[in-house]
MISEKOL-454141 format. One record per residue (C-alpha): residue number from 1; residue in three letters; x, y, z. Coordinates in pm, whole numbers. Layout:
! MISEKOL-454141
+-----+-----+--------+--------+--------+
|   n | res |      u |      v |      w |
+-----+-----+--------+--------+--------+
| NUM | ALA |      X |      Y |      Z |
...
+-----+-----+--------+--------+--------+
//
This chain:
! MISEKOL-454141
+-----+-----+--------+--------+--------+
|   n | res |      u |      v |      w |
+-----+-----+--------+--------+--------+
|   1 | UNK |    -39 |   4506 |  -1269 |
|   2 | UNK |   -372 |   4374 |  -1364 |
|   3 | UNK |   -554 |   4024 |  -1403 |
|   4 | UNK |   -812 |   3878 |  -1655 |
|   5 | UNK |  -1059 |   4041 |  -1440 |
|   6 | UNK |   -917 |   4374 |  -1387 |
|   7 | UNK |   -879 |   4367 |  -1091 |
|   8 | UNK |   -518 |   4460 |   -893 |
|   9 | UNK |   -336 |   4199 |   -858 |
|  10 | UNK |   -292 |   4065 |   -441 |
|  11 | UNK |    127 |   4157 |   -399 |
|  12 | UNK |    171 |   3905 |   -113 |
|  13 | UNK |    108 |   3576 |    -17 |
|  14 | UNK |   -158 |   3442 |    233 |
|  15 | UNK |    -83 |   3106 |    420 |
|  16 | UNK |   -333 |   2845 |    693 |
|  17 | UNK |   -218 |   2609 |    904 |
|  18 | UNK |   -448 |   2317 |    860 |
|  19 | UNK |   -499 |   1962 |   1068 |
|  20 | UNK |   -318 |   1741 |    859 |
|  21 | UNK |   -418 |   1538 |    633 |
|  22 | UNK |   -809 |   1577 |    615 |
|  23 | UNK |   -847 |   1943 |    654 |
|  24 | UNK |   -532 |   1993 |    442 |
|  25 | UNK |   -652 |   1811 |    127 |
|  26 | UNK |   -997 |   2018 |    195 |
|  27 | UNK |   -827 |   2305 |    117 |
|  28 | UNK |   -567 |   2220 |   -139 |
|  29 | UNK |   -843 |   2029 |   -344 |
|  30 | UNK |  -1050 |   2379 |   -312 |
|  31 | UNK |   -719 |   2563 |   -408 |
|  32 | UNK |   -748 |   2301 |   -741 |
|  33 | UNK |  -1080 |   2391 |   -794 |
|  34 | UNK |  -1053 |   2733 |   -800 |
|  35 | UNK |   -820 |   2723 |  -1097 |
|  36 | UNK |   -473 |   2767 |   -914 |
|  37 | UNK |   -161 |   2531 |  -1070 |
|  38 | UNK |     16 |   2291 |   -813 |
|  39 | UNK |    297 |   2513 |   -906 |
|  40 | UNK |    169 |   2820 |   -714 |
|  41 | UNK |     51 |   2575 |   -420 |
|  42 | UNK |    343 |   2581 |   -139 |
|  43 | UNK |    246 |   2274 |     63 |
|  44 | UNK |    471 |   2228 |    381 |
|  45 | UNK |    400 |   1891 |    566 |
|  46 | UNK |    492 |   1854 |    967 |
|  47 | UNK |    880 |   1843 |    995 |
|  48 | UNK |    841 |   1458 |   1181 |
|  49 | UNK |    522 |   1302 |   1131 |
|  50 | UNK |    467 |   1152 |   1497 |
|  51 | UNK |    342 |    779 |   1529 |
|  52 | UNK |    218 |    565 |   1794 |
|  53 | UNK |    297 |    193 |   1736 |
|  54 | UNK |     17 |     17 |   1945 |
|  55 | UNK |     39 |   -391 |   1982 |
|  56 | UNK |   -314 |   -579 |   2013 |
|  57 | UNK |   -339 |   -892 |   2195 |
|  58 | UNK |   -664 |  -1058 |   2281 |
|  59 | UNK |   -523 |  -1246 |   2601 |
|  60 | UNK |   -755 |  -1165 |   2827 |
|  61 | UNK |  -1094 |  -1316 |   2667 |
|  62 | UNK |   -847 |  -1552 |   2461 |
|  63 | UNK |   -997 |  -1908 |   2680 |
|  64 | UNK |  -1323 |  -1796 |   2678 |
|  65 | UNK |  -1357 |  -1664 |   2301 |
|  66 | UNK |  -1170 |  -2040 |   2229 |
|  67 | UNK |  -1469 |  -2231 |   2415 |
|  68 | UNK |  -1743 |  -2072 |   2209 |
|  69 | UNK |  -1527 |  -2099 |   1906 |
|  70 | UNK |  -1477 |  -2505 |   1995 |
|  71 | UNK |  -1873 |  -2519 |   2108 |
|  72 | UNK |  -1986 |  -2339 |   1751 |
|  73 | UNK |  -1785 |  -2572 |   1575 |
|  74 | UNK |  -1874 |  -2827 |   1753 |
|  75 | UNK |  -2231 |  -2766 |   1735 |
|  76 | UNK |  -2282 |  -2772 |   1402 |
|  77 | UNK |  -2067 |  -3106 |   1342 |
|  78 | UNK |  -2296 |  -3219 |   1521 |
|  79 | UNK |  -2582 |  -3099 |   1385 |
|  80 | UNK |  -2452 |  -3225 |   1067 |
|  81 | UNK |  -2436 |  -3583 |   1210 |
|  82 | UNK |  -2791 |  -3603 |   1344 |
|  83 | UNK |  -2927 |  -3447 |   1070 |
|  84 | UNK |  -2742 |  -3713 |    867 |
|  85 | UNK |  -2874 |  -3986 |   1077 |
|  86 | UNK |  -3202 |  -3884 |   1031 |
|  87 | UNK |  -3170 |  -3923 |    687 |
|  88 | UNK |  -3019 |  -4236 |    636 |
|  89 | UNK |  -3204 |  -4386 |    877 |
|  90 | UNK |  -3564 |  -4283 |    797 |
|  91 | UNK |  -3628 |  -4224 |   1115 |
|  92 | UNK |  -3954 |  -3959 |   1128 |
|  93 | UNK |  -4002 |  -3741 |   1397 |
|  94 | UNK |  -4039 |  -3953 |   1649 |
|  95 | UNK |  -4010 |  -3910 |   2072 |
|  96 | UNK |  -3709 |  -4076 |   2082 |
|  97 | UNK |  -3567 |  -3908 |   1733 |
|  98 | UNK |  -3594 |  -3566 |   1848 |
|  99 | UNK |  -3456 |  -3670 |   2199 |
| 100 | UNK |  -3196 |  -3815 |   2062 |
| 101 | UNK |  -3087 |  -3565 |   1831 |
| 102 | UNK |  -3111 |  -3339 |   2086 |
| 103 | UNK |  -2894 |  -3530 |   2311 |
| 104 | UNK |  -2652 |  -3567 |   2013 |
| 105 | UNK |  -2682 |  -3189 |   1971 |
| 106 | UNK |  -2576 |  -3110 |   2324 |
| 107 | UNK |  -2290 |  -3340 |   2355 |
| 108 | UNK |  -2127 |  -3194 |   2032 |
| 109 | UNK |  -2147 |  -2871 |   2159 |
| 110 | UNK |  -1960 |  -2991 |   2477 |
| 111 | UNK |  -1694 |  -3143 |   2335 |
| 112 | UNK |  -1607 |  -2884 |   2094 |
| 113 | UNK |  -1620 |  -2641 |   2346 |
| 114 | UNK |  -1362 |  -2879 |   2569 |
| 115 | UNK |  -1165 |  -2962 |   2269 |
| 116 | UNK |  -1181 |  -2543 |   2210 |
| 117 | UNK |  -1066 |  -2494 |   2556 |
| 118 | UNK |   -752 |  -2778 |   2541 |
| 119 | UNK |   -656 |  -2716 |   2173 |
| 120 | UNK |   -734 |  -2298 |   2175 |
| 121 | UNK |   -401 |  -2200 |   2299 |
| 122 | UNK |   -185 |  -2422 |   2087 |
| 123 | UNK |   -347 |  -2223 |   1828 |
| 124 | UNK |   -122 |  -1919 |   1683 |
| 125 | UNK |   -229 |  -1616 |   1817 |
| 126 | UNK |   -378 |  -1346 |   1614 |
| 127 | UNK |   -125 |  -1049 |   1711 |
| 128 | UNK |   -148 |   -712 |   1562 |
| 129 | UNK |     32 |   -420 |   1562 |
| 130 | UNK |   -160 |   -128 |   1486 |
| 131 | UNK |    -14 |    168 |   1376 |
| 132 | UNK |   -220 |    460 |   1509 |
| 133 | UNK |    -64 |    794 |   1361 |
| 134 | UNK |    -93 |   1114 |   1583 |
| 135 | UNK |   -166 |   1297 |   1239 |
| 136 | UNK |   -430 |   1489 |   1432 |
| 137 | UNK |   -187 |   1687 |   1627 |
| 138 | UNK |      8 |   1806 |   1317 |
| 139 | UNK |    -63 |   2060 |   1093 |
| 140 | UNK |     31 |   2140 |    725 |
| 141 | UNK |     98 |   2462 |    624 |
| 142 | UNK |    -33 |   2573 |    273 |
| 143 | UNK |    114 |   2895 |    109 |
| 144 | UNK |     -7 |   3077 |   -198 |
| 145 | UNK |    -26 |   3405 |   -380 |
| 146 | UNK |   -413 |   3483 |   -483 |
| 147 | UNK |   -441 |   3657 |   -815 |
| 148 | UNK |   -715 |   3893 |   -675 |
| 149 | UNK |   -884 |   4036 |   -375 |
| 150 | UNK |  -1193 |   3820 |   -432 |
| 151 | UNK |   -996 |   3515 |   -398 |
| 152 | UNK |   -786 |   3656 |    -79 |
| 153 | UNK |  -1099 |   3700 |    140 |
| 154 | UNK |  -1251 |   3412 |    -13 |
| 155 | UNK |   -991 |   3168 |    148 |
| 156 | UNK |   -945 |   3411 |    421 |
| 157 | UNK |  -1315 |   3363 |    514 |
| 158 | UNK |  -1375 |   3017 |    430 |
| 159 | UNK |  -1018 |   2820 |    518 |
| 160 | UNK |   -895 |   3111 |    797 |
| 161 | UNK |   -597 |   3186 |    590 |
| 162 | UNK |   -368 |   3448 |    716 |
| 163 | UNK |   -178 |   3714 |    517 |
| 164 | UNK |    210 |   3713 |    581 |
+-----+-----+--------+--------+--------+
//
């Protein structure tokens, strides 16, 4: 039995066991490429796919990350106000103007971080669950018969496949 290219025909099938699913789709994209129908593509996934279901909850820096939160905000109300002031005022760049504002400035910033602290756990939480899939520990097996030799040592050499 021949091919296009006469040359004999591979009688058995070579298969790889691949890290699913990056290495896998490597290799059965390359399989595509290389002219062969999903038809003569045997593509065996991991009998249980194993997960890890990991919960996220940013307790421990929650007070802290709540005061800068409250002193950001806080800071640029305040901001806003002086700047504000300044404006309607017409008050130029004076001693006392920039003193002021800066006073203004600073006692924004500690009463949003207070208000941060005291209103910050009230707050919903931001809880997660992450799922992290072990897909790194399983492997896919892919299963084909090359039409010739060139393409059996081809994928033997390049994707470590294995005759049966």
């Amino acid at each position: 039995e021949t091919n296009v290219n006469d040359k004999p025909m591979v009688a058995e099938s070579i298969a790889g066991k691949f890290i699913y699913p990056d290495e896998s789709r490597l290799v059965y994209a390359s399989l595509l490429i290389k002219g062969y129908n999903r038809n003569d593509i045997k593509f065996a996934l991991p009998q249980k796919m194993p997960k890890k279901y990991v919960e996220t909850n940013e307790t421990p820096n929650k007070s802290i990350r709540n005061l800068k939160i409250g002193a950001l905000f806080g800071g640029a109300v305040s901001i806003a106000i002086v700047l504000l002031y300044l404006v309607l005022t017409e008050v130029a760049f004076t001693e006392n103007s920039i003193l002021i504002s800066m006073l203004g400035i600073g006692v924004g910033i500690l009463w949003g971080a207070l208000l941060g602290g005291i209103i910050g756990p009230f707050l919903p939480a931001s809880t997660s669950i992450k799922i992290k899939s072990l897909d790194r520990d399983s492997t896919a097996t892919i299963r084909f018969k090359p039409r010739n030799r060139i393409d059996a040592l081809y994928f033997k050499n390049k994707w470590h496949f294995q005759t049966e």
